[in-house]
N, C-alpha and C positions, 0 to 999 in steps of 0.2 A: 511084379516086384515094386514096393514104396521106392519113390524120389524122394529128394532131400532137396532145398538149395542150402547152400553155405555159402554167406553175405560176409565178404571181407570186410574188417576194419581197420585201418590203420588210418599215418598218418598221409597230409594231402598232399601227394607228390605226382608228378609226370611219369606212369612208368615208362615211355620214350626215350626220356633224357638217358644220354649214357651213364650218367653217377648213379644211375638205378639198375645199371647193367648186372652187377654182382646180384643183385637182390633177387633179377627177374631171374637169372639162371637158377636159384633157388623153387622160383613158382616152376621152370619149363624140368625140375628135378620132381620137386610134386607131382609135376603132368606124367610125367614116366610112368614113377611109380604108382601111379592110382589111377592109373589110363583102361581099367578093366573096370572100372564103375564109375567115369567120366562121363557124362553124357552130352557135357555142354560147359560154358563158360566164357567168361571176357573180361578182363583187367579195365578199368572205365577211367578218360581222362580226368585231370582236375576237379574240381567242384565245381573252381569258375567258369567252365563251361556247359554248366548246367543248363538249361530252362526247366521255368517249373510251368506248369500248366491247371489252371482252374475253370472251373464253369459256373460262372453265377444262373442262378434260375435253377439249376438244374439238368436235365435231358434238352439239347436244342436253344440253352441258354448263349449267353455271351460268353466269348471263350476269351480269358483275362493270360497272359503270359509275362511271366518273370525272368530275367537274368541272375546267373548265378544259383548258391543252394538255397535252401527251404531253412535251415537255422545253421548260425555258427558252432560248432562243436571242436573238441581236442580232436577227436578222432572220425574219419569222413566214411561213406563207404567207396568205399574202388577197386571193387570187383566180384564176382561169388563162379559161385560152380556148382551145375546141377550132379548128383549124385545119385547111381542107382544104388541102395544097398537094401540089405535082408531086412535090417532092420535099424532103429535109430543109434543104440550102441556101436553100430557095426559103422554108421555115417560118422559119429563123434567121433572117431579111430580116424577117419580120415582127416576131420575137420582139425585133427590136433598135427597134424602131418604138415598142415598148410602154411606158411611163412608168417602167415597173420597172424595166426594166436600166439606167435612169438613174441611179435611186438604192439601189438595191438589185440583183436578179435574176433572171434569168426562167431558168426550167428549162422546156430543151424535150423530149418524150419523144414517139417515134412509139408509137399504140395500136394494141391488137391488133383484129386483121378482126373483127365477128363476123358470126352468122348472127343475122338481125331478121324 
């Protein structure tokens, strides 16, 4: 059966913080109901707790590291959810389910097979 992830977008908040408590009960209602083609998932802190990570040279190069995100934007990502469905219709169906395309976005992208 195809996977999906769907890459949350909204805005950059802690979902920690209790003033996000409303909202996450909203994602842990998501979880419930779409717990039959769940396969994975995690809400991600801040942006400012980022590192980004690069390699000059290439393979074996110098490994360069950053604080913080990769660019400023309205909207961050913080969080996705891997998805088993039949097919990508049937992933959208959930991805709209999700609290993020409320207020923000949900990108969905089929992932590649691999071998495990």
């Amino acid at each position: 059966m195809p996977s999906y992830v769907a890459l949350t977008y909204t805005r950059d908040v802690d979902w920690t913080a209790p003033e996000q408590a409303a909202e996450m009960a909203e994602y842990q209602e998501f979880g419930r109901d779409a717990e039959a083609v769940i396969r994975g998932g995690a809400a991600l802190y801040p942006t400012q707790t980022a590192t980004t990570v690069r390699v000059t040279g290439g393979k074996g190069g110098d490994i360069v590291i950053g604080d913080g995100p990769y660019a400023e934007t309205k909207e961050a990502l913080t969080g996705f959810y891997l998805l088993e469905c039949d097919s990508l219709d049937e992933a959208i169906r959930h991805a709209a389910a999700i609290p993020a395309a409320w207020n923000g976005v949900v990108e969905v992208r089929p992932t590649v097979p691999t071998l495990m």
